[in-house]
N, C-alpha and C positions, 0 to 999 in steps of 0.2 A: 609716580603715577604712569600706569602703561599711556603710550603712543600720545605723550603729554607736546611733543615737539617734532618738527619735519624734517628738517637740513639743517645741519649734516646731521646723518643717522648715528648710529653709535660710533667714532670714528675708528676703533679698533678694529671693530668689526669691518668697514668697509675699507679699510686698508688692506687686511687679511683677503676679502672678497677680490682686488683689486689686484693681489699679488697670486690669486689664484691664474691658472689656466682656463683661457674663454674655451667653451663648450665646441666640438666640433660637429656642428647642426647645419644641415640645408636649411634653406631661410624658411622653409613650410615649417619645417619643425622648431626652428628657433621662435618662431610667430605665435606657434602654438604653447607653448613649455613659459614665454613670457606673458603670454595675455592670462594663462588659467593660474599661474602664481600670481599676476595682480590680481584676480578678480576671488584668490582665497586670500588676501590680503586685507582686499576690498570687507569679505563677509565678516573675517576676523573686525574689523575698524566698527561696522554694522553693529555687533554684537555688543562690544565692549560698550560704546559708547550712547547707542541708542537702548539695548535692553539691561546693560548693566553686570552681561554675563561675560568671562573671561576664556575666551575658546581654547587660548593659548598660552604657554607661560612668556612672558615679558622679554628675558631674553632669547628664546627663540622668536618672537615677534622682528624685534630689532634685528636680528641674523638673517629670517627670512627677507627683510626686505631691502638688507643689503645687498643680501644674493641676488635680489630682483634689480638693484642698480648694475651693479655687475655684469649682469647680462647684457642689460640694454646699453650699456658703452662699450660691451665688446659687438654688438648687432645694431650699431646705429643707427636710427630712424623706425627701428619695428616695435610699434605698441607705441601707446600712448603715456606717458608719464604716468607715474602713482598718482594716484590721488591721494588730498589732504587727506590725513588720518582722522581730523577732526572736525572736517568739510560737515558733517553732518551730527555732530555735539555740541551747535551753541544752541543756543537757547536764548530766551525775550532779555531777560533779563543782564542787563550793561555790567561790568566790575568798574566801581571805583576808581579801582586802578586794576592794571592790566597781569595779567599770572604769566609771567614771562620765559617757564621754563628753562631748561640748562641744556648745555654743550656738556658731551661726556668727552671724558680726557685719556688720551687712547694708550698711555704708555705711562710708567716712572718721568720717561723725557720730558713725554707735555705736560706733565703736574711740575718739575722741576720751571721748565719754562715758561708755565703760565704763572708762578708763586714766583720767578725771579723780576719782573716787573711791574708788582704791586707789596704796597706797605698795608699793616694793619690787617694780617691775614686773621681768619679764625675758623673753625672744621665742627662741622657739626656732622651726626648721624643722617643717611638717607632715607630715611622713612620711607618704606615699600605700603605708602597705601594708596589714599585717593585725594586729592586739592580740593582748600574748600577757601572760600571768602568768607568773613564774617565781619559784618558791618554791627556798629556799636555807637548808639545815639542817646546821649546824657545817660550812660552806663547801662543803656538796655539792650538788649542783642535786640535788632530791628531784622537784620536779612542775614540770610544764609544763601551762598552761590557754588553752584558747581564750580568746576573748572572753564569746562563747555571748551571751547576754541581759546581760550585766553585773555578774549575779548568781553564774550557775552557767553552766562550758562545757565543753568536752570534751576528755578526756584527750589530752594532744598529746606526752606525756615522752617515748614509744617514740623517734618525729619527733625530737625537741628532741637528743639525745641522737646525732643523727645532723648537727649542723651545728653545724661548725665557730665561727660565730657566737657561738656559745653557751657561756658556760666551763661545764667541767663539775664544776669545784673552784676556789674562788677564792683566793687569797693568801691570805688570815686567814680563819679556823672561827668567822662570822658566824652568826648565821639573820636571815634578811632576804625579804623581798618586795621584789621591782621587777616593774613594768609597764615595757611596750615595745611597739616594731613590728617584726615580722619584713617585711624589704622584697627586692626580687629586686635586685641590685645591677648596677647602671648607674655604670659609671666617668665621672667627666667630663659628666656629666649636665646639660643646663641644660634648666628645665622650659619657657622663656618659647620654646625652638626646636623642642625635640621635642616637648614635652607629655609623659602619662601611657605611654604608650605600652604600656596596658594590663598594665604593671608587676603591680598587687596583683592582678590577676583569677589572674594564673601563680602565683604564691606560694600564694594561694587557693586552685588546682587542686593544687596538688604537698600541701600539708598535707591535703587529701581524701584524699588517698591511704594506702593501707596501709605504703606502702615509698618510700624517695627512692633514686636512684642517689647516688654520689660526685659525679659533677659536678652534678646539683641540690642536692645541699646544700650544697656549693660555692658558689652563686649566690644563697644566701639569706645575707643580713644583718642585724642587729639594731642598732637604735637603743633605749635604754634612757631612757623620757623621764618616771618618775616613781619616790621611792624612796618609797614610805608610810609605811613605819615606819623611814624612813632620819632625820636629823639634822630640827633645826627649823629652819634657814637656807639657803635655797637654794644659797647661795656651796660653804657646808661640805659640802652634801648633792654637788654636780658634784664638787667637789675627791676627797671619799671616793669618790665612782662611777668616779674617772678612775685614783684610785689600786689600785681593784679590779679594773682592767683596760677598764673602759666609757668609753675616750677620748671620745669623739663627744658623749657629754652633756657634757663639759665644753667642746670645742672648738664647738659647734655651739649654746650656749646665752648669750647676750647679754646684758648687764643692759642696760635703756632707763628714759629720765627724762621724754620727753615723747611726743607724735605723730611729733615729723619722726624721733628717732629709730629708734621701731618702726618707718617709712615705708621709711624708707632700709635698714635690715636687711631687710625684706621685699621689697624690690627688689635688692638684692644677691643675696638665695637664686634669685628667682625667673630673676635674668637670670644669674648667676654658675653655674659648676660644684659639681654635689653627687653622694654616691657616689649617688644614690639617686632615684627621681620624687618629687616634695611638692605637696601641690595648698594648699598655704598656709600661713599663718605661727601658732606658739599662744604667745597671751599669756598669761602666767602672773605670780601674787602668787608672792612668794618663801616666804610664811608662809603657814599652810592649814590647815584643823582636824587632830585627829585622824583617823588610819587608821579607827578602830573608829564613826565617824560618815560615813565615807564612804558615799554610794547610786547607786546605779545610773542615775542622771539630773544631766543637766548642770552643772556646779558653777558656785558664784560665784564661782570664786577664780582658774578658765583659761577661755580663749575662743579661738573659730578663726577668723582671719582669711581669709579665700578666696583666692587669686590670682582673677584677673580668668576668664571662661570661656573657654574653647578652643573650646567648644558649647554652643549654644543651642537647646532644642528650640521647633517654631513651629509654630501650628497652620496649616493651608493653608484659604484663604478660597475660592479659585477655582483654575483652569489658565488660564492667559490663551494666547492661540497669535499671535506676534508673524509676520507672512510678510516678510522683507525684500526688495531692491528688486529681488535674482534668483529671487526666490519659495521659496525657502530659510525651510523651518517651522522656527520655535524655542517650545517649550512654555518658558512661566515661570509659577512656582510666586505668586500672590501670598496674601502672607501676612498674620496677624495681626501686627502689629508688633511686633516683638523690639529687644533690644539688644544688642551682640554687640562689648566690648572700646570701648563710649563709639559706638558708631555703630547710629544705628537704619535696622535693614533690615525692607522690606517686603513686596521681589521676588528670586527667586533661578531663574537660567538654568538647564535641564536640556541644553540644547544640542541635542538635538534629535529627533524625533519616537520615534524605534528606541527613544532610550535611557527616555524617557514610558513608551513600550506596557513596556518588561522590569520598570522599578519598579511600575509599575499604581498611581501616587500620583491622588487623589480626592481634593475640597474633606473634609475635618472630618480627614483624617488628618492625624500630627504627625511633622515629619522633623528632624534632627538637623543643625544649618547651624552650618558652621567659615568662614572665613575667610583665602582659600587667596589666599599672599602678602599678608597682613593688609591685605590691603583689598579683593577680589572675594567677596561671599559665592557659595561654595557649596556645595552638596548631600552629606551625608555617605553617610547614609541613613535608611531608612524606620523610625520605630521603633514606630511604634502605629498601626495603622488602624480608621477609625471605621467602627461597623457600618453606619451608614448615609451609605451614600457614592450622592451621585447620580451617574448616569451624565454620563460626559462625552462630547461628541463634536469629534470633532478635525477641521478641517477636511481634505477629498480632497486629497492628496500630487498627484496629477496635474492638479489644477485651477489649479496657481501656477509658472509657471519664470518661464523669463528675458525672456519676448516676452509676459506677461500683466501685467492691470490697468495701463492705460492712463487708464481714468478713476476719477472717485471714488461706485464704486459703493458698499453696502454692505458683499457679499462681497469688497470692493477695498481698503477703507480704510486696511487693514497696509501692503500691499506700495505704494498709490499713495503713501500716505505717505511711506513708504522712497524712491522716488523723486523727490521734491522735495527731502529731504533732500541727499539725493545731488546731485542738481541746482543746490543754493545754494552747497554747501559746497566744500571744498579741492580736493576731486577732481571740480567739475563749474567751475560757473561761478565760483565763491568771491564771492559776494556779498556787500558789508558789511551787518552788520545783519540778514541775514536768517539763519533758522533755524527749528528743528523748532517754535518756538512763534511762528514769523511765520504762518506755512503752518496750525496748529491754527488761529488764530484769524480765516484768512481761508476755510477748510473749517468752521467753524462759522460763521459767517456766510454759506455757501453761495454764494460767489465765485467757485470753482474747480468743473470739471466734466470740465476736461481737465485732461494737463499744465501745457499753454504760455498757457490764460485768462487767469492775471496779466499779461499782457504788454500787454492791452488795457485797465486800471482803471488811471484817473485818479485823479489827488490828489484829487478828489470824493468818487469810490465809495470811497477805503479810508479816506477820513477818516469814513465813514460805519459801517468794521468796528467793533464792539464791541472795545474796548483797544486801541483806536489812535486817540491825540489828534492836531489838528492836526500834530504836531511831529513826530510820526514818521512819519504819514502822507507826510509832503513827502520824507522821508530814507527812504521805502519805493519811492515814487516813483523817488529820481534814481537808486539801485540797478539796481530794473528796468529805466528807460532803458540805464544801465551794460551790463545784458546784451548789449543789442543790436550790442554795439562789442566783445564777446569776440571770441576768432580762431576760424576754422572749427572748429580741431583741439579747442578748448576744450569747443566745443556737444556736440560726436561726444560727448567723454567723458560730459557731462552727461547726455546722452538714454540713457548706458546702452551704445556702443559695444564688445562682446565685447575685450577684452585682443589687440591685434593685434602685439605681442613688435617685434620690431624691421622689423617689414613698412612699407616707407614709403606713407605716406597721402596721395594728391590733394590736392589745395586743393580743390577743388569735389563737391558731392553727385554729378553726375551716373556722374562717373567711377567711382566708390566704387563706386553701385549698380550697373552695368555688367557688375563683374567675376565672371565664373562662378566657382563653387566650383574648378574646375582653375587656373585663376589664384589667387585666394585663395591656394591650397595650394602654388603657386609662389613665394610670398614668401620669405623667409628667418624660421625660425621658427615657420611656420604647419603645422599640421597634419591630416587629413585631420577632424577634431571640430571645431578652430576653423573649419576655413574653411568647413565647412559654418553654424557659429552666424553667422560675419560674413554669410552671403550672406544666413540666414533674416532678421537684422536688419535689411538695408538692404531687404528684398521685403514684409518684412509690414508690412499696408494702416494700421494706427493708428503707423507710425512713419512710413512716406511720407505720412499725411495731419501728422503734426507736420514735416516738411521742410514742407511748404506752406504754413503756416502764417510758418515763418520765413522761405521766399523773398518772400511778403508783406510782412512785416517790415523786409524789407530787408537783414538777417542777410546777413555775406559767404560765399560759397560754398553758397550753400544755392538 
């Protein structure tokens, strides 16, 4: 259940938070940056708990308001502590017993360490929904309780009494307490494909509510995953639950004797089918104190194991604006460094300019990065914006196409870059050995001014580039010779020639540039846009000054 518990916060998380670098802020702005993250902290708590709506997804909750500790023990004394997340979710109504929520376990290490000094372990599923009391007087369901603070929540029996889920008389005239999770049911569920899929926020909304239809109560399911004042052995306490109609705690609860095997149960839930979303595994002693010492704060006796994150929130460092080699803007976000599933990511693509201006993202905001096809981070969305965002300015959309940066100016660097790449690689010349860090370090050594300048450095000058010894120098060298004995058709591509579809191409420059756009557009394939690009490319004067360059050369067809 979202922001079920205070301290400590997710403890991975604020480790990670802790190992970051504290923010380098005047205290005006560190005051500021910490008060408006509490107070969207604040609204988030508001929302969830008083109207039932989910602003945010659960692990960026917990992330955010690590970040907000983090801050405030690297700027000591500024802003006032969080507040309870639950300061204002209890409700008239007392629990029984107390809903004590869990300490999450930040590492392999601290599940190894909390399971090596207790007996009688057993691992259940974490049910990603909402905590519910259900009191049971001579086999009648009497009260239904929210969570609320742990202590005290809100009348929910009208609700309760309305889903199926729920028996509303059980087989033998018991009086009992059970804690559970009311969850939105997902047949065939696996969490490691879908994720949450914002499962508990809907549950969450429908119990705000005065009234359920039939088919939303329909779609609510209960998993029953404590009896407190049920038996003293685990074993006997699932067996009675299962025979009181609560299948699921008995089918859905484990015994485990070491690490590998809670490892293995928690990878089967999480890649396997379940009726329901679970965002991790809880391990539990099979023995526990009494009901009547239970409190409203994490116990020692269960713990929650996380599944891995689905999201990451990251702060943004900068906007970098990458121009490629057809002057084509791509805004990237770079970031504070996150880890996202064992991979640490940095930079994450917005793809391009339109979609930058609609999110309006600025260095100190914090965005919410998934992992789309487990391995490209990208952009979810926007979840906090820092009040102080400087202005960003984005490079002129019409300053970069396809016939610009020719050399290595400053406002060039992106796009010339782009073009050597292009140049070395599969779809140009396919150079051995060269690449986007042959090119950086002879553009930092101030070698290059044109395109085609390497063509004239000797095994001399580039044994003289910074990182490059004798040894590669000479295998830099016989490359570039290499070039010289590409075939015409190979150059064209390299220097950038527009996509000429199946139009057949001259052996010689001369012909190429000759041809008027009416020809052009005579080929097979070409149309009245391309053959206008082929004609501007063979006319404009920084591309006939690199043919000259290579009829020098000796280059064929050139």
């Amino acid at each position: 259940m979202m922001q079920t518990w205070i301290a400590p916060f997710l403890i991975a998380l604020a480790l990670d938070a802790r190992a970051a670098p504290c923010p380098d802020w005047p205290t005006v702005q560190a005051k500021a940056e910490i008060s408006a993250l509490g107070a969207q902290i604040a609204a988030w708590d508001q929302a969830y708990h008083r109207q039932g709506v989910s602003l945010v997804a659960d692990e960026l909750y917990d992330q955010a308001r690590a970040q907000l500790e983090q801050w405030r023990s690297c700027f000591a004394g500024i802003g006032p502590p969080p507040a309870d997340p639950l300061s204002g979710s209890a409700g008239r109504i007392a629990h029984p017993v107390a809903q004590t929520g869990l300490h999450k376990l930040a590492d392999n290490a601290a599940v190894r360490d909390w399971m090596a000094t207790r007996e009688d372990l057993w691992i259940q599923p974490k049910v990603d929904g909402v905590a519910v009391t259900l009191v049971y007087r001579g086999g009648l369901l009497q009260q239904a309780i929210s969570r609320g603070d742990g202590r005290r929540g809100q009348d929910w029996t009208a609700r309760a009494r309305r889903l199926s889920a729920i028996p509303q008389q059980l087989p033998t005239p018991l009086d009992l307490t059970l804690q559970g999770e009311l969850y939105w049911r997902l047949p065939a569920h696996v969490q490691a494909e879908a994720g949450g899929l914002a499962a508990r926020g809907r549950v969450a909304g429908l119990l705000a509510r005065h009234s359920l239809d039939d088919e939303q109560a329909a779609s609510i399911g209960l998993f029953v995953w404590d009896w407190p004042d049920g038996p003293s052995g685990m074993r006997e306490r699932l067996q009675r639950l299962d025979a009181l109609g609560f299948a699921d705690s008995l089918r859905l609860s484990q015994p485990i004797g070491d690490f590998n095997q809670a490892s293995h149960w928690r990878q089967h839930w999480y890649r396997g089918a379940l009726p329901f979303a679970s965002d991790g595994v809880v391990l539990r002693q099979g023995s526990r104190p009494p009901a009547q010492r239970w409190q409203a704060t994490p116990p020692h006796w269960a713990a929650a194991w996380k599944y891995p994150l689905s999201q990451a929130l990251a702060v943004v460092q900068a906007v970098d604006f990458r121009i490629g080699r057809s002057g084509r803007i791509t805004p990237v976000l770079r970031l504070q460094p996150i880890t996202l599933d064992e991979r640490r990511i940095e930079y994450v693509s917005l793809g391009s300019l339109q979609r930058w201006r609609s999110l309006d993202i600025g260095p100190g905001d914090q965005v919410a990065i998934q992992l789309a096809g487990l391995t490209i981070p990208h952009l979810d969305n926007v979840v906090w914006r820092s009040p102080h965002r400087p202005v960003v300015q984005a490079p002129q959309a019409d300053d970069y196409h396809a016939l610009s940066c020719w050399r290595a100016t400053p406002a060039c660097a992106s796009q010339f870059r782009a073009r050597l790449a292009w140049l070395s690689g599969k779809q140009g010349l396919a150079l051995p050995g060269v690449g986007p860090g042959t090119w950086d370090k002879l553009l930092q050594a101030q070698q290059l001014d044109g395109l085609l300048d390497w063509l004239q450095l000797s095994a001399t000058q580039l044994g003289e580039v910074p990182g490059l010894g004798p040894l590669s120098a000479s295998k830099l060298e016989q490359s570039f010779a290499l070039a010289r004995q590409r075939p015409f058709a190979d150059w064209l591509r390299a220097l950038g020639l527009p996509p000429s579809g199946a139009a057949p191409l001259a052996d010689n420059w001369d012909e190429l540039a000759q041809r008027s756009r009416a020809q052009w557009q005579r080929q097979p394939g070409i149309g009245p846009s391309r053959a206008a690009q082929l004609q501007a490319f063979f006319q404009h004067p920084e591309v006939r000054a690199l043919r000259e360059r290579l009829r020098q050369a000796g280059v064929a067809g050139f």
